[in-house]
C-alpha positions in Angstrom: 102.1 137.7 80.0 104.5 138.5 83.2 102.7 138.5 86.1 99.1 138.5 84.9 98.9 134.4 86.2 98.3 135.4 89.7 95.9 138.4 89.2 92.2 137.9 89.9 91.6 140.7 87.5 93.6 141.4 84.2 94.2 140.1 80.6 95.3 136.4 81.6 91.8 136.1 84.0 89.7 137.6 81.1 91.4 135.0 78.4 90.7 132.0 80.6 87.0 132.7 81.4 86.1 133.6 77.7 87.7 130.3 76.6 85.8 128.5 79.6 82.5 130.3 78.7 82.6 129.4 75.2 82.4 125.9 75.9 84.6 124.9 73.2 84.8 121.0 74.6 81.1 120.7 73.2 82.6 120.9 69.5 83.0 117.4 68.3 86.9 117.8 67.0 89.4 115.9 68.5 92.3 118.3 67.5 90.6 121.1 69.4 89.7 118.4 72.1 93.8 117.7 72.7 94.2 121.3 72.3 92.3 122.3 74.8 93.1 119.5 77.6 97.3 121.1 77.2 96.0 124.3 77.7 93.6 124.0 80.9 96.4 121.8 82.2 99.6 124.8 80.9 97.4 127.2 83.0 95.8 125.6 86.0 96.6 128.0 88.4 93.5 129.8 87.0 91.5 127.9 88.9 93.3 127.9 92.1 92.0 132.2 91.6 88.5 130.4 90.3 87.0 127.3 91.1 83.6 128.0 89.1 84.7 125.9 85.7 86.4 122.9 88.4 83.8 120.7 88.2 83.1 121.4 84.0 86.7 120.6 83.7 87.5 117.5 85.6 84.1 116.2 84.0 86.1 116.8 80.5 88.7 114.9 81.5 87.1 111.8 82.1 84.2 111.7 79.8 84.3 111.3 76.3 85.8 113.9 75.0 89.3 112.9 77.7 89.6 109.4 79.2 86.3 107.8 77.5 87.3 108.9 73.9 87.3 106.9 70.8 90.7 108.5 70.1 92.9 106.1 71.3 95.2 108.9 70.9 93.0 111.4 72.5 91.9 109.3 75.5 95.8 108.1 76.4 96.8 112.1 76.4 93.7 113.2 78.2 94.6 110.7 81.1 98.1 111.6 81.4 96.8 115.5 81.4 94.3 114.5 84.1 96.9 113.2 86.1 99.2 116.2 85.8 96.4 118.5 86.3 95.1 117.0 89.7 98.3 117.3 91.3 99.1 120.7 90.3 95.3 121.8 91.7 96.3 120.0 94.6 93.6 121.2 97.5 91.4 122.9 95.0 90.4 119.6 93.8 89.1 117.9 97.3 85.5 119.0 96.9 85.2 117.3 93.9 86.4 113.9 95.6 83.2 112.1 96.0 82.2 112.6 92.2 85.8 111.9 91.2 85.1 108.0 92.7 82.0 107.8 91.1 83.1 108.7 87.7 86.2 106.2 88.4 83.7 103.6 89.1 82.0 103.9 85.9 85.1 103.8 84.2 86.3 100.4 85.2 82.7 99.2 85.2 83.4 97.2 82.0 86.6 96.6 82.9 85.5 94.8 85.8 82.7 93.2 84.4 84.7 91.0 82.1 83.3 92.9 79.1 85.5 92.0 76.1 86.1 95.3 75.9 85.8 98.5 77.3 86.4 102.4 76.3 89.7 103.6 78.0 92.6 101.0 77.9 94.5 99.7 80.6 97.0 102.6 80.9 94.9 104.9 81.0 93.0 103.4 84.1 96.0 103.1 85.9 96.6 106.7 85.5 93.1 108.0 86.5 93.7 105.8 89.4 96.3 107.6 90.6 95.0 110.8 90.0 92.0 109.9 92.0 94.0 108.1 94.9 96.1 111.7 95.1 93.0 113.4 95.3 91.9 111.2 98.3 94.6 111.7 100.0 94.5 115.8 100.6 93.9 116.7 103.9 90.8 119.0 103.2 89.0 115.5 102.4 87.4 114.5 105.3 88.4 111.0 106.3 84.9 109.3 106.3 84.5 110.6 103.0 88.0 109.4 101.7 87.3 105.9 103.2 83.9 105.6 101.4 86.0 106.8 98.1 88.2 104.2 98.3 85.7 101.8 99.1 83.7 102.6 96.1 87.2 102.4 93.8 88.5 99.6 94.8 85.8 97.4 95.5 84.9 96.1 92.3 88.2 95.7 91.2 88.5 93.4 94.5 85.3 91.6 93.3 86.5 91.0 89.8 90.1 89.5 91.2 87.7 87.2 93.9 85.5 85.9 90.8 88.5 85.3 88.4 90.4 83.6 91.1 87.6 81.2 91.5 86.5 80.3 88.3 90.4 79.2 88.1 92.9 80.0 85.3 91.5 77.6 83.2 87.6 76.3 83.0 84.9 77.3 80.5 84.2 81.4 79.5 87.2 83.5 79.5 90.2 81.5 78.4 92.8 80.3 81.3 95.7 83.5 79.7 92.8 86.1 79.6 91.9 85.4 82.8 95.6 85.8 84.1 95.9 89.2 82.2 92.7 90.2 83.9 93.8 89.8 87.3 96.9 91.5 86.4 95.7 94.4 85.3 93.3 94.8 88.7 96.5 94.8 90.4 98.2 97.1 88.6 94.8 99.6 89.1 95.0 99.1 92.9 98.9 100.0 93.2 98.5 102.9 91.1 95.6 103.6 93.2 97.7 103.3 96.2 100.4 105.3 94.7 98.2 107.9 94.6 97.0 107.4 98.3 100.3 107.5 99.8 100.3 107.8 103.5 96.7 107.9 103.6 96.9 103.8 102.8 97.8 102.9 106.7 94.8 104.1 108.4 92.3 102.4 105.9 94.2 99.5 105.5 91.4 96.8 106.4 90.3 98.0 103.3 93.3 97.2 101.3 94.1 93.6 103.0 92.0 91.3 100.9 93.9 92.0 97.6 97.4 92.3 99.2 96.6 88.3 100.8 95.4 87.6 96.8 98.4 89.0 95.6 100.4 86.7 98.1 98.5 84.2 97.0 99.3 84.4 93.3 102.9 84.6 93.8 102.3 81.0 95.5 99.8 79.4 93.1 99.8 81.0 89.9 101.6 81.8 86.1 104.8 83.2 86.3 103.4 86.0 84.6 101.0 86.9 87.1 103.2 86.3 90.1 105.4 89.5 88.5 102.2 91.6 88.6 101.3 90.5 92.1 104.8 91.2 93.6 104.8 94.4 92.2 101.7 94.9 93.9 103.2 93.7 96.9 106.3 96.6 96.5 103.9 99.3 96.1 101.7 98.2 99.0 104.9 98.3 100.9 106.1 101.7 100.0 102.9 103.2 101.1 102.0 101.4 103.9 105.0 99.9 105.4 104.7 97.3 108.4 101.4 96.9 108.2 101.1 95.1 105.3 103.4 92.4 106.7 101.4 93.0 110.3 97.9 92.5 108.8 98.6 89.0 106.6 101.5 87.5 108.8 99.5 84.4 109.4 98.6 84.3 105.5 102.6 84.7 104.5 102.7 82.3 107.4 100.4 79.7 106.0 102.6 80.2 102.7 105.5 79.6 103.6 104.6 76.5 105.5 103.9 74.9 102.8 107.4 74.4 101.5 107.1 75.9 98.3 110.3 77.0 97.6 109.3 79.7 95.3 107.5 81.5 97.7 109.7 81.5 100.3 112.6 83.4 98.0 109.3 85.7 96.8 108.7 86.3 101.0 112.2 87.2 101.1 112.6 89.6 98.5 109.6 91.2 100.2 111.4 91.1 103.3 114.7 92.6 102.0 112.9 95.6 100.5 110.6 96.3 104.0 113.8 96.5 106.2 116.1 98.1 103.6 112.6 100.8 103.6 111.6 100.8 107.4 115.2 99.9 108.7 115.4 99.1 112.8 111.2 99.9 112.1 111.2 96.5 110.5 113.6 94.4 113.2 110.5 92.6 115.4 108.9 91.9 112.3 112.2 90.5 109.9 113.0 88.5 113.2 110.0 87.1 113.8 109.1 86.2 109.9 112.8 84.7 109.5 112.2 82.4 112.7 109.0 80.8 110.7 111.0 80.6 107.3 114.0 78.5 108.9 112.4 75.5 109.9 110.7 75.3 106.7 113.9 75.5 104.9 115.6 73.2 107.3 112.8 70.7 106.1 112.4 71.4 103.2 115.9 72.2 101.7 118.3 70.7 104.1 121.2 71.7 103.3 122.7 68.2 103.5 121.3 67.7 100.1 124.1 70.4 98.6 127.2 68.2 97.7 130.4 69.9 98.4 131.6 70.4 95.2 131.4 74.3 93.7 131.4 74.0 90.2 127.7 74.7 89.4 127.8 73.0 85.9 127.8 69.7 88.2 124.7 70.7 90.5 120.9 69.1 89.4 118.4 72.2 89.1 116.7 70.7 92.4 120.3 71.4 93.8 120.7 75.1 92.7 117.0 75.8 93.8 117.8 74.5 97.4 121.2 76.7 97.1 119.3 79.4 95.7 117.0 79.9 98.7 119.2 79.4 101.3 121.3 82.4 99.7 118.4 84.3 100.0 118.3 83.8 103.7 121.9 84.6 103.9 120.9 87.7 102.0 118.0 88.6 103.8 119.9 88.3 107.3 122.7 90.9 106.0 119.5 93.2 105.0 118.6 92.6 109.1 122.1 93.4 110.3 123.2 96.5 108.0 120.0 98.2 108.7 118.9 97.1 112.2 122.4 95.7 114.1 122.1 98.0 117.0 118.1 97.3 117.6 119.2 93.5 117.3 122.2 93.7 119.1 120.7 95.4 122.3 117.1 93.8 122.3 117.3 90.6 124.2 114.4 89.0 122.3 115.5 90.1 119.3 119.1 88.8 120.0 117.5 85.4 120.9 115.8 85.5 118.2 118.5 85.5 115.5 120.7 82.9 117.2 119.2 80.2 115.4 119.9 82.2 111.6 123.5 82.4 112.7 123.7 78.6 114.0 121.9 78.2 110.7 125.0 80.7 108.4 127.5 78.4 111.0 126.4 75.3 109.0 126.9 76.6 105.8 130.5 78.3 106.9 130.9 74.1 107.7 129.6 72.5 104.9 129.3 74.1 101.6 132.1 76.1 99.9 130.1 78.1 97.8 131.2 81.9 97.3 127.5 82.7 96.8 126.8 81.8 100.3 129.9 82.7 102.6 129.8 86.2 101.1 127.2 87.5 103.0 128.3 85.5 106.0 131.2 87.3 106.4 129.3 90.4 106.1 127.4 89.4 108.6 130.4 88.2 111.0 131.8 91.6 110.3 128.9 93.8 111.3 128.4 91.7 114.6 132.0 92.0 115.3 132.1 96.1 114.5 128.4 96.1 116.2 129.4 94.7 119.2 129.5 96.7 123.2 129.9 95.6 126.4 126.1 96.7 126.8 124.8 94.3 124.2 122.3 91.6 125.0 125.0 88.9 122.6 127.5 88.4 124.7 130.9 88.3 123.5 131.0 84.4 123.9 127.9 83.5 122.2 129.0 86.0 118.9 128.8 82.7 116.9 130.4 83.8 114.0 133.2 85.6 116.0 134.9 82.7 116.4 134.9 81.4 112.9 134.9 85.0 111.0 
């Protein structure tokens, strides 16, 4: 009915509260259940005029007429209608935030408890998480409230990772794959959680840094299957929070990366890549600083004596293309640096003495390895110092060490 959706009083307003006041959601029928979770969503700017049936409503959502359903076909639409329907209440729904946690918590309950089963599935978790983390984040919750909240959601899905993690992927109880899967899915929870969150993740981070160092962790240590989870983790965390997520565990990637595992030094990178291509000139002290500890290990680790001259990869050992793999990946990672940071770099004396051992570093390979994959992004780099360059930079002409070989 034109323009009865933002009247207080008229036919729409009537409609809605008789449909509310009947209390149809008590009738056992999962056709009128569905039916009845499209429509409060379709209209839910009747309760931005009416907050009265709130609270009924987002309690049918997650009980088990919505999320908790035996309807696997029920509960998956009622969590995707939940999701939808606290983001277009927006504000209206911040009083509700403390209950909203608590209901989440008995949720995941059994999940967390290593139950062999448990009443909503995986996807729909991840989708109440992020309808709750969006509710936490509003600005009408206060912020000891929302830190509590968070505390109370993620918390046992912390736990659960910490006990997994130690009983080890394989051992007695839940088999070595299941366990894997588990600590997956907690992931997956917590960066839909944080999806949800948004900006608000920065200010509570302490509460956040224990998983994010797990996650690094599992990229290091674990199935290959797992470390996909965790870096996606890891890419979430960084959309929402930025810096600090490198800030907070720098002496944890630190530790990592010392200990020569190749594969987490490309997985550091990647990380890298995406923080400065996000945060740009934001990211410069930090990609410096991280880049200066990965070198040495790589220079250590994968000299890169150990790459013969010739180019045709059919010829190379797979010890050989991992070692040229990684040390494309710092090539890679140092064009990320200079297309989005050259000025900061370029200007900023520390910073500027900090990359002259990466381009000492891309001078070797210009010298000894013929590779297309690797002087690509050398002379990308070469390029932007050259166009980059003033007389007010902190490089001096002379010391441009590419400059002379570009």
């Amino acid at each position: 009915i034109p323009g009865e959706g933002s009247k207080v009083e008229g036919v729409f307003f009537e409609m809605m509260t008789m449909v509310l006041r009947a209390e149809l959601w008590k009738l056992p029928f999962t056709p009128l259940q569905r039916t009845l979770a499209e429509t409060l969503v379709r209209y839910y700017n009747f309760y931005l005029l009416d907050q009265q049936f709130l609270g009924t409503t987002i309690q049918f959502f997650l009980d088990n007429r919505g999320v908790n359903s035996p309807s696997r076909a029920l509960s998956n639409r009622a969590a995707y209608l939940f999701l939808r329907f606290m983001k277009s209440i927006k504000g209206a729904g911040s009083p509700f935030a403390q209950s909203l946690a608590v209901s989440f918590k008995a949720i995941i309950e059994p999940y967390c408890s290593h139950a062999p089963s448990w009443a909503a599935s995986h996807s729909e978790i991840i989708m109440v998480a992020e309808a709750v983390g969006f509710t936490l984040s509003l600005a009408e919750v206060e912020s000891s409230v929302r830190g509590l909240c968070v505390t109370e959601c993620i918390g046992p899905l912390t736990q659960s990772m910490e006990a997994l993690s130690a009983a080890g992927i394989q051992g007695q109880g839940i088999e070595g794959d299941v366990r894997v899967d588990r600590i997956g899915m907690c992931f997956e929870v917590i960066a839909h959680f944080c999806k949800g969150l948004g900006k608000s993740v920065p200010e509570m981070w302490s509460l956040f840094e224990r998983p994010c160092f797990l996650a690094f962790s599992a990229i290091n240590t674990c199935p290959m299957q797992l470390e996909a989870r965790a870096r996606t983790f890891l890419h979430c965390l960084i959309d929402t929070a930025g810096n600090i997520v490198f800030q907070a565990v720098q002496q944890s990637l630190a530790a990592l990366i010392s200990c020569g595992e190749i594969r987490v030094v490309i997985s550091s990178m990647e990380l890298l890549q995406q923080t400065v291509a996000r945060f740009k000139g934001d990211s410069a002290e930090l990609l410096v600083a991280l880049l200066g500890r990965i070198l040495p290990v790589l220079q250590q680790v994968a000299p890169m004596s150990s790459i013969p001259q010739s180019s045709v990869d059919s010829s190379f050992s797979e010890e050989v293309r991992e070692v040229r793999e990684v040390w494309r990946h710092l090539c890679v990672t140092t064009v990320a640096l200079f297309t989005h940071a050259c000025p900061q770099v370029l200007q900023n004396p520390a910073l500027s003495a900090g990359v002259q051992p990466l381009l000492e570093a891309m001078m070797s390979i210009l010298t000894t390895n013929s590779s297309i994959n690797l002087l690509r992004p050398i002379v990308q780099v070469a390029s932007m110092l050259v166009s980059g360059w003033t007389p007010e930079c902190a490089i001096g002409a002379g010391e441009l060490l590419l400059y002379s070989n570009a």
